[in-house]
KEKE-3310 file (N, C-alpha, C; in steps of 0.2 Angstrom, whole numbers, plus 5000, padded with zeros to 4 digits):
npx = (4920:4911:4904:4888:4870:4859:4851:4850:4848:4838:4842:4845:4853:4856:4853:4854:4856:4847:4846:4856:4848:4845:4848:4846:4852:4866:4874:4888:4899:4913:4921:4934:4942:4958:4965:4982:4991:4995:4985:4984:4977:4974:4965:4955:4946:4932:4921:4911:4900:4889:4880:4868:4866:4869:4881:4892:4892:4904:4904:4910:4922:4932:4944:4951:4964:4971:4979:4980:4980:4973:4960:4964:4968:4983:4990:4984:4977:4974:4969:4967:4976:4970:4975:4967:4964:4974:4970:4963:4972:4979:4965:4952:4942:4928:4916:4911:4919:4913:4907:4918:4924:4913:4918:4926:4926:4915:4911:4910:4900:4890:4888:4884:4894:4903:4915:4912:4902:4911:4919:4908:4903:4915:4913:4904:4908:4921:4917:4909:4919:4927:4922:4929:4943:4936:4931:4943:4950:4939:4942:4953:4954:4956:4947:4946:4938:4923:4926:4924:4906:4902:4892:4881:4879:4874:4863:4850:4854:4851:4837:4842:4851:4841:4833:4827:4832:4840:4853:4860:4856:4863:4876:4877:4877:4890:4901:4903:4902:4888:4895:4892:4891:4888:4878:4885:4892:4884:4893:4897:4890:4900:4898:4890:4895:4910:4928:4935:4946:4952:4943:4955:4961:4952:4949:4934:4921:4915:4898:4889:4876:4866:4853:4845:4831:4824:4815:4797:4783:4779:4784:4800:4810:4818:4830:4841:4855:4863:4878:4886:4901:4914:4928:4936:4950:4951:4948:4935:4920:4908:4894:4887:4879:4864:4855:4839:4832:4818:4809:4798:4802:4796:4799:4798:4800:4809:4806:4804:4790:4785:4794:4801:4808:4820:4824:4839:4851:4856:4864:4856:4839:4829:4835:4829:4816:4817:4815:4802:4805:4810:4799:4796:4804:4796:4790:4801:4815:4826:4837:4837:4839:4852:4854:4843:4838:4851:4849:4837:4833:4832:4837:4830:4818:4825:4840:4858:4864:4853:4848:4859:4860:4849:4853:4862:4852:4849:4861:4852:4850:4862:4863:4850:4854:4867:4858:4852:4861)
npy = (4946:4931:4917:4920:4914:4916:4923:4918:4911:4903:4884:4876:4863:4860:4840:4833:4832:4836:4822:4822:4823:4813:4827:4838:4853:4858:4870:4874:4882:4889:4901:4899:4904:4908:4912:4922:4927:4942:4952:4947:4935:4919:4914:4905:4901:4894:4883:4877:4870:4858:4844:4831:4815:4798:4797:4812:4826:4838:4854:4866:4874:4883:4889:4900:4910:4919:4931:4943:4956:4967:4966:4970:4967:4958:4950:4938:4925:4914:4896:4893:4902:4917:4932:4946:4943:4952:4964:4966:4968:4974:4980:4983:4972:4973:4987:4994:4983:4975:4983:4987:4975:4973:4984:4982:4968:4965:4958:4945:4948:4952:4937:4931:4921:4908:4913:4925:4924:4919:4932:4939:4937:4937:4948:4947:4935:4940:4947:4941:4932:4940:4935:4923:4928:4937:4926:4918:4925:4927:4916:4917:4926:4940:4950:4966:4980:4988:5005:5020:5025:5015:5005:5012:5016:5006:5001:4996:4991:4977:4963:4958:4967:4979:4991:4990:4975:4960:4960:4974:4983:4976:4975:4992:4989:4983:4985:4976:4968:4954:4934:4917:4901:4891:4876:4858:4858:4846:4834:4841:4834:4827:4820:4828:4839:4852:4849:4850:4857:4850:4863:4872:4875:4888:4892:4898:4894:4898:4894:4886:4878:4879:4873:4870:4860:4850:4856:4856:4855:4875:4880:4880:4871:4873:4874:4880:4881:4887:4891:4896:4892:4887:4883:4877:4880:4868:4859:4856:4859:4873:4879:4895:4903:4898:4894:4892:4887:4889:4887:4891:4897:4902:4898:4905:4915:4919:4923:4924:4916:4910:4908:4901:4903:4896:4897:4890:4890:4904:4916:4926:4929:4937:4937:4929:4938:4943:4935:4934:4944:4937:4935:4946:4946:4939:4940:4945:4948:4935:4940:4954:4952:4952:4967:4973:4970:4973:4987:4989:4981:4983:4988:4984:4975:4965:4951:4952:4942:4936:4941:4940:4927:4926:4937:4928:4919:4925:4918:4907:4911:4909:4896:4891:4894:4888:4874:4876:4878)
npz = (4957:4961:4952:4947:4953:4954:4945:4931:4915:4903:4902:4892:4882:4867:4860:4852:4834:4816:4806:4792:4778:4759:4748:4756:4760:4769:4778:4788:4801:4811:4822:4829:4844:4854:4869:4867:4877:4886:4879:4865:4853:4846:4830:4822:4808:4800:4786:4780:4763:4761:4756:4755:4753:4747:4749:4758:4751:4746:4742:4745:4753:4767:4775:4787:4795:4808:4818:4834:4839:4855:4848:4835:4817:4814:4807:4794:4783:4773:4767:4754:4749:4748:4742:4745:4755:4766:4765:4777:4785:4801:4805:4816:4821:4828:4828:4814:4807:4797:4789:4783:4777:4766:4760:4754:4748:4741:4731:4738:4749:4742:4737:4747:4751:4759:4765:4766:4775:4788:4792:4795:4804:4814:4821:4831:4836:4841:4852:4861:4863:4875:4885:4890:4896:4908:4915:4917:4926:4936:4939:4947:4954:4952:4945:4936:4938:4933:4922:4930:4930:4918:4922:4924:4911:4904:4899:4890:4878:4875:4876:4887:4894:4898:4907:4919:4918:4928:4929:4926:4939:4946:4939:4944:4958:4962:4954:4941:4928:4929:4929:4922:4923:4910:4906:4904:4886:4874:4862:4845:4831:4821:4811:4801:4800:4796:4796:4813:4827:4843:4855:4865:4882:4889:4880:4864:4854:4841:4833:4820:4812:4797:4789:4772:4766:4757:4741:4743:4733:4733:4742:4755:4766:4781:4795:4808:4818:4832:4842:4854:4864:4878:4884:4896:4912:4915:4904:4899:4893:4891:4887:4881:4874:4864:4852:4844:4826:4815:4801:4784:4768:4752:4739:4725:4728:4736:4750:4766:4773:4786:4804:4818:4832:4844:4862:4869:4880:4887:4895:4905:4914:4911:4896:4887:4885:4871:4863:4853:4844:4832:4824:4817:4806:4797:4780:4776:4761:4757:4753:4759:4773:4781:4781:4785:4797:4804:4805:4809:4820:4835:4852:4870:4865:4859:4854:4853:4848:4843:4833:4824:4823:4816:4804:4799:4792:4782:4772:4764:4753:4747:4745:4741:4727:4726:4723:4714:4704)
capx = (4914:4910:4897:4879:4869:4849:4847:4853:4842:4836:4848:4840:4857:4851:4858:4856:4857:4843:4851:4860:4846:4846:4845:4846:4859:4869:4882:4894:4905:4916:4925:4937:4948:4961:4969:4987:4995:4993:4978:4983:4973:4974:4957:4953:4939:4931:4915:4909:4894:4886:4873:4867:4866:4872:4887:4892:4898:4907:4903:4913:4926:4934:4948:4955:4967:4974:4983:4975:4981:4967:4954:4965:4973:4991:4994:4977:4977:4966:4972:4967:4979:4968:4978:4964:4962:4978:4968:4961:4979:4975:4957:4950:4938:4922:4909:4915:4922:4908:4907:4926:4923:4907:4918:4934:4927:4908:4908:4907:4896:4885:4887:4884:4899:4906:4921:4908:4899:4917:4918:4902:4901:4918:4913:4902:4912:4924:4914:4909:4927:4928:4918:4937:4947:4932:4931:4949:4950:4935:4946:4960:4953:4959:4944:4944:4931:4922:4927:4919:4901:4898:4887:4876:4875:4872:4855:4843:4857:4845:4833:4846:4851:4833:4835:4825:4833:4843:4860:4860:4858:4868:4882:4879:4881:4893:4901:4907:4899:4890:4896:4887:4893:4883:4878:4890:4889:4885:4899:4894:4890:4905:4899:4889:4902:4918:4934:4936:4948:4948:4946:4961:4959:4952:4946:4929:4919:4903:4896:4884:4872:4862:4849:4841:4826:4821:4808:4789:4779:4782:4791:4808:4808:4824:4831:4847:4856:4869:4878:4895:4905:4918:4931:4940:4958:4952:4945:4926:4915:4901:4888:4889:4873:4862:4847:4840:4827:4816:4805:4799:4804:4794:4804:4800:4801:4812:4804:4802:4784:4786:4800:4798:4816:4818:4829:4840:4854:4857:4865:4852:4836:4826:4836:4821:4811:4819:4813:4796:4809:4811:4794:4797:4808:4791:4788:4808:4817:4834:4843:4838:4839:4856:4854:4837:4841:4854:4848:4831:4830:4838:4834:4828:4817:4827:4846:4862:4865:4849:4848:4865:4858:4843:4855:4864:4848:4850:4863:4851:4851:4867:4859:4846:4858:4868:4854:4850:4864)
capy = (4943:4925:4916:4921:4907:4916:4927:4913:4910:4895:4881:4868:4862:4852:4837:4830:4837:4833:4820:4825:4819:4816:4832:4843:4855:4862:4874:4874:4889:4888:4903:4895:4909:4905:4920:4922:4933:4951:4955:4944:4930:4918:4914:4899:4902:4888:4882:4872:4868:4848:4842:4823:4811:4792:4799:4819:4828:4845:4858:4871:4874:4888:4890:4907:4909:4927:4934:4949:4960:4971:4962:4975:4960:4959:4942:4935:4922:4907:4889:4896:4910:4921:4939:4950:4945:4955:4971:4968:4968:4983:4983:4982:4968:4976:4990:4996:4980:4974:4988:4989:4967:4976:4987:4978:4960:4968:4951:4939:4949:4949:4931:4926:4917:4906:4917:4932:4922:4920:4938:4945:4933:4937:4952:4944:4929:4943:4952:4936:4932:4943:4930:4920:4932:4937:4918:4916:4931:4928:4909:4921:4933:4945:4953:4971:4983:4992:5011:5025:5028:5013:5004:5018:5020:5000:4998:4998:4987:4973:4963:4957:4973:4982:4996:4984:4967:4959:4961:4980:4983:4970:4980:4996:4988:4978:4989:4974:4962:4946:4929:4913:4895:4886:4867:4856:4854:4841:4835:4843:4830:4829:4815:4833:4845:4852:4846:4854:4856:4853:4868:4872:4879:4897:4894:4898:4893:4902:4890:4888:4875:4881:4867:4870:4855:4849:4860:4856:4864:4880:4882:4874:4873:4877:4877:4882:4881:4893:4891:4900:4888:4891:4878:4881:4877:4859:4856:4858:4863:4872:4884:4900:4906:4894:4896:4886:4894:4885:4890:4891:4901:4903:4897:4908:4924:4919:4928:4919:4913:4906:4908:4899:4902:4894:4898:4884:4891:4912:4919:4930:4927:4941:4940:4924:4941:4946:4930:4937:4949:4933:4935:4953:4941:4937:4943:4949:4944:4931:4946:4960:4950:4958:4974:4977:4967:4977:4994:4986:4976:4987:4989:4980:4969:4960:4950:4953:4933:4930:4942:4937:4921:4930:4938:4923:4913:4925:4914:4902:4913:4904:4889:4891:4895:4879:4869:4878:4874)
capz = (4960:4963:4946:4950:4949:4955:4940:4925:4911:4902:4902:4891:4878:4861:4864:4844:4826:4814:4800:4785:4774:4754:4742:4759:4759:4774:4777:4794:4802:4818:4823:4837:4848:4857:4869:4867:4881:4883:4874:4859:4852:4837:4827:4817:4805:4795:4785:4772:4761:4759:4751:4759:4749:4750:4756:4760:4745:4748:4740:4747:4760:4768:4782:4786:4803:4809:4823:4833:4846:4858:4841:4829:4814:4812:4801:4792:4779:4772:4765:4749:4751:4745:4743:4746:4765:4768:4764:4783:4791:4805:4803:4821:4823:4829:4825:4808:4802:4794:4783:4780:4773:4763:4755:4752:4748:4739:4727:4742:4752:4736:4735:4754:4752:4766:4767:4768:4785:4793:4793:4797:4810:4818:4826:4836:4840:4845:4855:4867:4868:4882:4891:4892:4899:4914:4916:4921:4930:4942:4944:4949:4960:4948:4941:4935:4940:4928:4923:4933:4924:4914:4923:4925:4903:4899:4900:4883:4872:4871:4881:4896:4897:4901:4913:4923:4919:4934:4926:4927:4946:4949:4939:4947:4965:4960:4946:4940:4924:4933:4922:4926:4921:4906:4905:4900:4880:4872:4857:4841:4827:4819:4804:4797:4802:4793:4802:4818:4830:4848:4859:4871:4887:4888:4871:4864:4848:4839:4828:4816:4807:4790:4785:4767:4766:4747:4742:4742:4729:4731:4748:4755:4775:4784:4801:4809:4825:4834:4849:4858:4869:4881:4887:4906:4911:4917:4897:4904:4888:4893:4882:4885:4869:4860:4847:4835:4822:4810:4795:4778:4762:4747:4731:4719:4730:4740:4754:4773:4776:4793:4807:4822:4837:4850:4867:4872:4884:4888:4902:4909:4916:4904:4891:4882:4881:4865:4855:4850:4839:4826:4821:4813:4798:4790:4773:4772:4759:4760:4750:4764:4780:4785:4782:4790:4804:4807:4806:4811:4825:4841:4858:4873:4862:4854:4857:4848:4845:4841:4828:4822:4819:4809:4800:4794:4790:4772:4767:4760:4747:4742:4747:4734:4720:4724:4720:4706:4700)
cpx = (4914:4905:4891:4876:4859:4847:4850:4848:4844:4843:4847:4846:4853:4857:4858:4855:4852:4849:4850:4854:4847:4843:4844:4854:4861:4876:4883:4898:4908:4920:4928:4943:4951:4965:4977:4993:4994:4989:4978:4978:4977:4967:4959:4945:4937:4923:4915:4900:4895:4883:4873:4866:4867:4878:4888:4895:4898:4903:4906:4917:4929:4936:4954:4958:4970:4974:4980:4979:4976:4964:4958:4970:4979:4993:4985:4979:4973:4971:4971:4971:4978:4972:4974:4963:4968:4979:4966:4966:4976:4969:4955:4943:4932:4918:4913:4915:4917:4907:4914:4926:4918:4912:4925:4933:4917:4908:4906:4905:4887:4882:4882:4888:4898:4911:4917:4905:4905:4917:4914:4905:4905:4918:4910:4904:4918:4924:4913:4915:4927:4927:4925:4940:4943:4932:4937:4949:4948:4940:4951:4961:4955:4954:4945:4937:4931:4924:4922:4912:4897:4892:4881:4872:4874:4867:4852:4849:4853:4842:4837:4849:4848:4837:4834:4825:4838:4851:4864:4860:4863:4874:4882:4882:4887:4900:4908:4900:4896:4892:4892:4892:4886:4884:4883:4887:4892:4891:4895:4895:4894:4904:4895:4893:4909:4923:4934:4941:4948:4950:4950:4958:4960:4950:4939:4928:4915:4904:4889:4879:4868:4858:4844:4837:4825:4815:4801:4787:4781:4786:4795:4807:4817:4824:4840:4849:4864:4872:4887:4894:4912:4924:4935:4948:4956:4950:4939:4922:4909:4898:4887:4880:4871:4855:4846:4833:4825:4810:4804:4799:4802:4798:4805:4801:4809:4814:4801:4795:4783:4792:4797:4807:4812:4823:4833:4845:4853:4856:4860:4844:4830:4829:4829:4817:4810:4818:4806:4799:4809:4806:4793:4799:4805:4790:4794:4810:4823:4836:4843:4841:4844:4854:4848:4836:4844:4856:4839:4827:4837:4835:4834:4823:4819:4837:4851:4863:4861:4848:4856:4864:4851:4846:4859:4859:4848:4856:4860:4850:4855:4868:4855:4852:4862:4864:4851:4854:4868)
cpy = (4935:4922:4916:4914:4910:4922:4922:4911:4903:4890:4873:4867:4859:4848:4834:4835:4833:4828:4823:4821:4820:4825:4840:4847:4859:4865:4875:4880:4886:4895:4900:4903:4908:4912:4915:4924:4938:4954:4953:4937:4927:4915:4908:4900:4898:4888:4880:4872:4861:4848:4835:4821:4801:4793:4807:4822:4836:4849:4866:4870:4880:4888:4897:4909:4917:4925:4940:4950:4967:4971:4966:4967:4960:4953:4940:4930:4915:4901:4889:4900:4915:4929:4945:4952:4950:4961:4972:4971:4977:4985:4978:4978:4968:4980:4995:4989:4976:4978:4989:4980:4967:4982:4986:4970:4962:4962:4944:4941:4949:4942:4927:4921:4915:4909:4924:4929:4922:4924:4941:4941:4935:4942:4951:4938:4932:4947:4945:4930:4934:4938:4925:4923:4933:4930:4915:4921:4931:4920:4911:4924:4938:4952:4960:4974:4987:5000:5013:5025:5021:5009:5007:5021:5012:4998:5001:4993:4983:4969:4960:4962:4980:4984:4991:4975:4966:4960:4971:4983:4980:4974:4985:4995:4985:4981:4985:4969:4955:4941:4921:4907:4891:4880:4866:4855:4849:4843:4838:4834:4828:4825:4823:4838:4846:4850:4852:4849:4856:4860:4867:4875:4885:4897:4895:4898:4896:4898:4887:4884:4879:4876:4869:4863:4856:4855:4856:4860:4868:4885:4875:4876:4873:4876:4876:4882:4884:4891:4895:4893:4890:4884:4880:4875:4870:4855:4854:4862:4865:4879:4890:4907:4900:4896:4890:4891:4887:4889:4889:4897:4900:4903:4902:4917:4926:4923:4920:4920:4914:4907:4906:4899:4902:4896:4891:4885:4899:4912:4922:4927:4930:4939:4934:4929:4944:4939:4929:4941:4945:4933:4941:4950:4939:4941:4948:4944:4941:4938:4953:4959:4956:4964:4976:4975:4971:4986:4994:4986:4979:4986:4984:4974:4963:4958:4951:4946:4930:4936:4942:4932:4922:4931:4933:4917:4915:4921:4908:4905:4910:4898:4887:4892:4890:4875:4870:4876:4867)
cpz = (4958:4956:4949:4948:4951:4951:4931:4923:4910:4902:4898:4883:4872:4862:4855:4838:4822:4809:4793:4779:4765:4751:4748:4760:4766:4774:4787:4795:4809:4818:4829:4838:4853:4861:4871:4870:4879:4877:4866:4858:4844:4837:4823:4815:4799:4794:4778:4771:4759:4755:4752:4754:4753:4753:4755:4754:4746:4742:4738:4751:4759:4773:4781:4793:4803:4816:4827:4839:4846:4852:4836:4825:4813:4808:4802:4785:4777:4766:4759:4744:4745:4748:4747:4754:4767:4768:4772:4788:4795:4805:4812:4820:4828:4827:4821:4806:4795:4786:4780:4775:4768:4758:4752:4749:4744:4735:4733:4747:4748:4739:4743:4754:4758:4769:4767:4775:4789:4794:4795:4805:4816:4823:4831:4841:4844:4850:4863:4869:4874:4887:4895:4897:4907:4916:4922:4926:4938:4946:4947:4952:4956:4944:4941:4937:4933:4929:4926:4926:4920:4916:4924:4916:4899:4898:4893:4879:4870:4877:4890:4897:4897:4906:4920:4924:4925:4935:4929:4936:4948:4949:4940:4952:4966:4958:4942:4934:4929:4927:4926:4922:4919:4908:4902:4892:4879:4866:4852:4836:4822:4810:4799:4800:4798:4797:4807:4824:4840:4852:4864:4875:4885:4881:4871:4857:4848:4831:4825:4812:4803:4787:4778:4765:4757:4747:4739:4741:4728:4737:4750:4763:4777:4791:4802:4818:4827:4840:4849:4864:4874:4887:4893:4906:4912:4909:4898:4897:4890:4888:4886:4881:4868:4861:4844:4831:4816:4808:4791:4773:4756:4742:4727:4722:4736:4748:4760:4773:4781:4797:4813:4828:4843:4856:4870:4877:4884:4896:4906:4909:4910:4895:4885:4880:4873:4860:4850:4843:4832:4820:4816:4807:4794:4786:4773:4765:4759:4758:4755:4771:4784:4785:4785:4799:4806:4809:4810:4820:4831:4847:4862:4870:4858:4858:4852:4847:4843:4833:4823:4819:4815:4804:4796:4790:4782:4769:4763:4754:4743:4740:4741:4728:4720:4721:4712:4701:4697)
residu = (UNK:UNK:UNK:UNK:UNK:UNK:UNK:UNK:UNK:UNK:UNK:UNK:UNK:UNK:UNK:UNK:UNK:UNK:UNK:UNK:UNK:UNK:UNK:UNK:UNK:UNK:UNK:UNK:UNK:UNK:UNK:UNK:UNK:UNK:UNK:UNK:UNK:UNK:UNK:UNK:UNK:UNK:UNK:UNK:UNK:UNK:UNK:UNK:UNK:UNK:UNK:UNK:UNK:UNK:UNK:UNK:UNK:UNK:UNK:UNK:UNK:UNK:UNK:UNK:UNK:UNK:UNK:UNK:UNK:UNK:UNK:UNK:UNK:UNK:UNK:UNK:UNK:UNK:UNK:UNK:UNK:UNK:UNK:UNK:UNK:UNK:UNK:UNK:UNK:UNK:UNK:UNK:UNK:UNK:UNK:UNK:UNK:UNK:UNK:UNK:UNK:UNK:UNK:UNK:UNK:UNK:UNK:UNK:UNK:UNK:UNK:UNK:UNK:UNK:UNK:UNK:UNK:UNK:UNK:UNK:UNK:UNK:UNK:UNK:UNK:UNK:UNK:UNK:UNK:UNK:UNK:UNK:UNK:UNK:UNK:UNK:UNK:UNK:UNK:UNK:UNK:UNK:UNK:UNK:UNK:UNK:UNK:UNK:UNK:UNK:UNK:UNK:UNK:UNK:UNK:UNK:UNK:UNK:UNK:UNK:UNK:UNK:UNK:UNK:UNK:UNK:UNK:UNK:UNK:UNK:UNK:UNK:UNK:UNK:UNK:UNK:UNK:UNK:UNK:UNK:UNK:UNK:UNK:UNK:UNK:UNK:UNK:UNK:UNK:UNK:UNK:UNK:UNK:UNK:UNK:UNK:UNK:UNK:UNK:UNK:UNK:UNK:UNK:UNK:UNK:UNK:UNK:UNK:UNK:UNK:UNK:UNK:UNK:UNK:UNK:UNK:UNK:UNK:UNK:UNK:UNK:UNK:UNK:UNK:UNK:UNK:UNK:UNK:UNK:UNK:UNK:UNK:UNK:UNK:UNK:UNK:UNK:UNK:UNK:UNK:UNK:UNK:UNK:UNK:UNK:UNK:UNK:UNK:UNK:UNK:UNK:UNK:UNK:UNK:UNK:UNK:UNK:UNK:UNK:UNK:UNK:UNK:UNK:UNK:UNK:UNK:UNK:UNK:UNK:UNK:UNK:UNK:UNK:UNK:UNK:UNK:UNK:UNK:UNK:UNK:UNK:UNK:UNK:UNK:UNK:UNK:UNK:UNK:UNK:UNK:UNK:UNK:UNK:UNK:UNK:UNK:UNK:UNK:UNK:UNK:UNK:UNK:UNK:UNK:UNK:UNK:UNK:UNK:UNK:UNK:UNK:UNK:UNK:UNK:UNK:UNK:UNK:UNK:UNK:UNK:UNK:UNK:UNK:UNK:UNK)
# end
């Protein structure tokens, strides 16, 4: 089928980044996927910590590249060459794997490491992959139809896939996914950004800002911004998700106060109604977010992107403990 264009949700890109100011600390991720023939792919996985100043000063970094056929790993490795990632090889990059990096790598999911956000992250970033493949496909004439059945069992995942959202009809009569074409994005900022490469055709990024603000008194305010992109054989970036989220966090408890997200692009028309969901994170703690989020926050209420980026707002956890130290 053809890109729908009369059930497409908001489409409003951020077009600037706030500045890297002194004593604020930010952490960056990028996963970039690139498909590779026959249900192969290669992965680039990056991210670093700052801290603004008169000039940027690192804090952290982390680049880890693997191979992957139908998302299962077959060569994984980080510019580090940390041994341990090599415990993933064979470990299928979807629902599980979270829990198989929780119980193979328990120190730096503790810590909220960088090299624990790559990871969580990539289930996600490998799950809106797909959106490539269907992309080229519909340029192609070529799309697949869905198996017998499944459009008939997708509905309740989350708010764009409401029994009654537009998406679901669409793919019974249809019984095929619709896909829409994002705004073009804007570049990302690159003077606060870890080195990035650019995307190739058919490629797609999920990337991530983390702002920790100085603290006053006895809170520290925060905001963060998320986005998936998706580049076309002509070299065409355009947004495919995008959030931003801002708040504040009690120092000494280190428990959110305030949470404030916003919608700035999403495919579907409905799916804005799951940003009510964000407000549930008040009076969590940084150190629970993931895990309540994720046994938490289900349904048509809520988005899996935007609780993804919920879930990563607990790494100011490690945020805080930078500065501490």
């Amino acid at each position: 089928m053809p890109f729908v264009t009369d059930i497409v949700g908001p489409q409003r890109p951020v077009l600037t980044w706030p500045s890297l100011d002194p004593g604020t600390l930010r952490r960056t991720s990028t996963i970039d996927t690139h498909p590779a023939g026959a249900g192969k792919s290669t992965v680039d996985l990056r991210a670093r910590d700052v801290v603004g100043g008169h000039a940027i000063d690192v804090l952290g970094e982390v680049r880890v590249h693997a191979h992957l056929t139908d998302r299962v790993i077959d060569d994984i490795g980080s510019d580090a060459d940390d041994d341990r990632l090599a415990q993933l090889v064979g470990s299928r990059v979807g629902p599980g794997f979270r829990s198989t990096v929780g119980r193979l790598l328990p120190v730096e999911t503790e810590r909220a490491s960088l090299l624990h956000l790559l990871l969580d992250d990539w289930v996600g970033a490998a799950l809106v992959s797909g959106y490539s493949v269907q992309h080229a496909a519909i340029n192609l004439g070529i799309e697949e139809k869905l198996p017998p059945g499944v459009a008939d069992n997708m509905a309740g995942i989350c708010a764009g896939f409401a029994a009654d959202a537009s998406l679901v009809p669409y793919a019974k009569q249809h019984n095929t996914i619709p896909s829409v074409h994002g705004p073009i994005a804007p570049p990302l900022d690159l003077g606060g950004l870890h080195a990035v490469e650019p995307l190739r055709a058919h490629g797609m990024r999920r990337f991530r800002r983390l702002d920790l603000h100085p603290a006053c008194a006895a809170s520290a305010d925060f905001d963060a911004h998320f986005r998936d992109s998706h580049v076309d054989g002509e070299g065409v970036e355009t947004i495919v998700h995008e959030y931003t989220v801002a708040g504040t966090v009690d120092t000494s408890t280190r428990t959110i106060t305030a949470v404030t997200a916003n919608v700035q692009v999403l495919p579907w028309q409905e799916c804005p109604g799951a940003i009510g969901s964000a407000a549930r994170v008040r009076g969590m703690t940084l150190a629970e977010l993931r895990g309540r989020i994720r046994t938490e926050f289900v349904g048509t209420s809520t988005c899996t992107h935007l609780n993804d980026t919920l879930r990563a707002i607990g790494d100011l956890d490690a945020l805080f403990d930078l500065r501490a130290r």
